[in-house]
SELOVO-689482 format. One record per residue (C-alpha): x, y, z. Coordinates in nm, 3 decimals. Layout:
BEGIN
+---------+---------+---------+
!    east !   north !      up !
+---------+---------+---------+
!       X !       Y !       Z !
...
+---------+---------+---------+
// end
This chain:
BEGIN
+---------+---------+---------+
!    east !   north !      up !
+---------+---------+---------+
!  -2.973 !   1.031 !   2.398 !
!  -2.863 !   0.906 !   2.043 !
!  -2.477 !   0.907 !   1.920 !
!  -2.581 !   1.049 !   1.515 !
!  -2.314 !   1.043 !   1.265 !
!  -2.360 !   1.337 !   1.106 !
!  -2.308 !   1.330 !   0.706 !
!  -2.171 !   1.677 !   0.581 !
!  -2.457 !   1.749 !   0.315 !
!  -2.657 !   1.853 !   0.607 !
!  -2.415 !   2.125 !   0.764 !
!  -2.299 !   2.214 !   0.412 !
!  -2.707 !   2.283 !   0.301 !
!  -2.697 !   2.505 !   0.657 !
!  -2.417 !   2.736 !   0.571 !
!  -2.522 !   2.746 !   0.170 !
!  -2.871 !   2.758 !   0.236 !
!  -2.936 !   2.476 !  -0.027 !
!  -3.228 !   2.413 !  -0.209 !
!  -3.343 !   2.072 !  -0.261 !
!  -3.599 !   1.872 !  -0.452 !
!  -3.948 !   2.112 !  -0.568 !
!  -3.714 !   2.433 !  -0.422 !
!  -3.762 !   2.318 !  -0.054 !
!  -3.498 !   2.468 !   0.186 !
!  -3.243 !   2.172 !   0.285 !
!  -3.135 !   2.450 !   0.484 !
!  -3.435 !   2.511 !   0.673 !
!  -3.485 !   2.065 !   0.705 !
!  -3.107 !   2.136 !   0.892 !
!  -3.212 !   2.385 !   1.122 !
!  -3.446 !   2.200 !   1.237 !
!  -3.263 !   1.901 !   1.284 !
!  -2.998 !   2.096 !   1.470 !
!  -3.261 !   2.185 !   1.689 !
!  -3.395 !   1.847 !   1.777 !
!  -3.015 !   1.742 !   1.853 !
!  -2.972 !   2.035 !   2.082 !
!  -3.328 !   1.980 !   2.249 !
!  -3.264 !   1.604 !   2.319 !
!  -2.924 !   1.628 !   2.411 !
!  -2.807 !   1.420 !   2.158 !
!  -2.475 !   1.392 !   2.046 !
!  -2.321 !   1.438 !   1.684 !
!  -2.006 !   1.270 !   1.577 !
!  -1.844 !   1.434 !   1.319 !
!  -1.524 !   1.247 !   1.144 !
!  -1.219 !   1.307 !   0.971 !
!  -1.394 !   1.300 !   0.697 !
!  -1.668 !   1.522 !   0.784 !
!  -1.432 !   1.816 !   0.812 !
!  -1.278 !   1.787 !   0.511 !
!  -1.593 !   1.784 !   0.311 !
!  -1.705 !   2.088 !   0.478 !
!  -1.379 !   2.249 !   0.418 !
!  -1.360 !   2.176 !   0.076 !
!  -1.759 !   2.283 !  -0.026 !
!  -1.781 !   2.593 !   0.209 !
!  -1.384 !   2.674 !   0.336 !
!  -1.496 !   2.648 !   0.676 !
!  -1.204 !   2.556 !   0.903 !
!  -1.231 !   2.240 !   1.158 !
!  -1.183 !   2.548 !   1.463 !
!  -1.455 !   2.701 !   1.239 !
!  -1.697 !   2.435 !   1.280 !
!  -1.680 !   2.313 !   1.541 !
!  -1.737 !   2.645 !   1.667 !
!  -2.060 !   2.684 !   1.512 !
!  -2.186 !   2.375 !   1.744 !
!  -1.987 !   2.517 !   2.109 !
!  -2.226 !   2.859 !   2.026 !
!  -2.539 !   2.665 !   1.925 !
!  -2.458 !   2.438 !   2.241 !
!  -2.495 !   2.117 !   2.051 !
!  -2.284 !   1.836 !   2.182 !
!  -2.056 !   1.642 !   1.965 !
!  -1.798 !   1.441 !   1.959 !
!  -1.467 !   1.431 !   1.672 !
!  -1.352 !   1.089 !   1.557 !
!  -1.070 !   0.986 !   1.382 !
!  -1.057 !   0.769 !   1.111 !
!  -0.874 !   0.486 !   1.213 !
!  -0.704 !   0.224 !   0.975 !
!  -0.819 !  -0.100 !   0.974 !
!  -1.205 !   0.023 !   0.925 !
!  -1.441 !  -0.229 !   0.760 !
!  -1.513 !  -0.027 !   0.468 !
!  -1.433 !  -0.266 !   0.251 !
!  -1.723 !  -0.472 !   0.278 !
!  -1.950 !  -0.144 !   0.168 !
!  -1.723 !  -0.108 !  -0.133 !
!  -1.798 !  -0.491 !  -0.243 !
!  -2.205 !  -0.412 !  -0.189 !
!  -2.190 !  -0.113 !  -0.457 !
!  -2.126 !   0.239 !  -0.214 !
!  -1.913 !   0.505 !  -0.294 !
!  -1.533 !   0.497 !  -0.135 !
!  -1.682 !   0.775 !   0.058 !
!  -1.956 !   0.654 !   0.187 !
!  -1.811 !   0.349 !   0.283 !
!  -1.575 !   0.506 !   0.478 !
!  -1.885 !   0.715 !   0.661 !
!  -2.042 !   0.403 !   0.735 !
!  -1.766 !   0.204 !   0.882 !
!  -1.654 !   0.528 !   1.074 !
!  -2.038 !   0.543 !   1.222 !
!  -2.045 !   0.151 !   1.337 !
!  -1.681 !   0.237 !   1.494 !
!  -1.836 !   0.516 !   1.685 !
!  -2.111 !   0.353 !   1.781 !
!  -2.365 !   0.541 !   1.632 !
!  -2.738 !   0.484 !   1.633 !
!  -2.782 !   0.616 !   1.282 !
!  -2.644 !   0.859 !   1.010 !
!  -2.806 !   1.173 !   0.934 !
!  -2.758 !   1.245 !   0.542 !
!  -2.978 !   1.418 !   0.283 !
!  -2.834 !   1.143 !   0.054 !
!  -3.019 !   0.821 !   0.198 !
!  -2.978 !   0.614 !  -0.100 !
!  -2.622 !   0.628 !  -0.092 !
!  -2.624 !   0.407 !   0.236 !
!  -2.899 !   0.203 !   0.177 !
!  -2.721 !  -0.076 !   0.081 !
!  -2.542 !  -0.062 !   0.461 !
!  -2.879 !  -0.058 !   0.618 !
!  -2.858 !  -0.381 !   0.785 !
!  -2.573 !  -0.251 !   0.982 !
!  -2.628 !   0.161 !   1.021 !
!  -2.980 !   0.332 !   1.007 !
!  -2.968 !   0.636 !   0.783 !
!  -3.256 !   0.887 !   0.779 !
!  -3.329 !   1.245 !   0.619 !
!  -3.333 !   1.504 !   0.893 !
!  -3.663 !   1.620 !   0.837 !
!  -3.712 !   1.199 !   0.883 !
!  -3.538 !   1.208 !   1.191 !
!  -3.694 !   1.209 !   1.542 !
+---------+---------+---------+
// end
C-alpha cells in the first residue's frame, strides 16, 4: 500500500476527458490509474489545494469529489495545508508557488510519490518526492 499525492491534472483530464500529447486520452491514462489505486488498495491524498484546482477547472464541489472516489471505492485521505510548510526551499530551486506548495504538502503527508501529468514541474524536488505519469505508475 502506497500513500500517492494526487496532482489535480489527473482528475481534471478524467472529468474533461483531456487529450494529451499525439491526441492520446489523458483521460483514459487516469482511468487506468484510478484503477490500479483501487486494485492495490492504495491510498490518495488529496490537499487543500487539490480541491480548489478541481473546483476552479471543472466546478466540481469538494462533497462532489470526493464523492466520485466513496462510489469508485478508492481510499483517500484530505489534508490540510498547514502553515509552516517547507515550500520555500522549492521556490529557491526554480518551481512554481504551486507546485511547491504540492510538494511540501506530499513530504508532510508522507507520501511515497506524486501522481501528475506535469512531471517536469517537480523534477527539480526529486531528491525529496518521486513524481511519475500515471500511465508510469505501478
Amino acid at each position: 500500500m502506497q500513500r500517492i499525492y494526487l496532482d489535480s491534472n489527473v482528475f481534471i483530464s478524467l472529468f474533461s476527458k483531456e487529450l494529451g500529447r499525439n491526441l492520446c486520452g489523458l483521460f483514459v491514462e487516469a482511468e487506468w490509474f484510478f484503477e490500479q489505486v483501487k486494485q492495490k488498495k492504495h491510498f490518495l491524498i488529496l490537499s487543500d489545494l487539490f480541491f480548489e484546482e478541481v473546483q476552479k477547472q471543472t466546478y466540481l464541489s469538494k462533497d462532489e469529489i470526493t464523492a466520485y472516489f466513496k462510489e469508485q471505492n478508492i481510499n483517500f485521505e484530505t489534508a490540510r495545508i498547514k502553515p509552516g510548510l517547507p515550500w520555500k526551499k522549492f521556490i529557491a530551486r526554480g518551481i512554481h508557488y504551486s507546485d511547491a506548495l504540492h510538494a511540501a504538502t506530499a513530504i508532510a503527508f508522507k507520501c511515497n510519490c506524486i501522481v501528475t501529468f506535469n512531471i517536469k514541474d517537480f523534477e527539480k524536488a526529486k531528491n525529496e518526492i518521486k513524481s511519475f505519469e500515471p500511465s508510469d505508475f505501478n
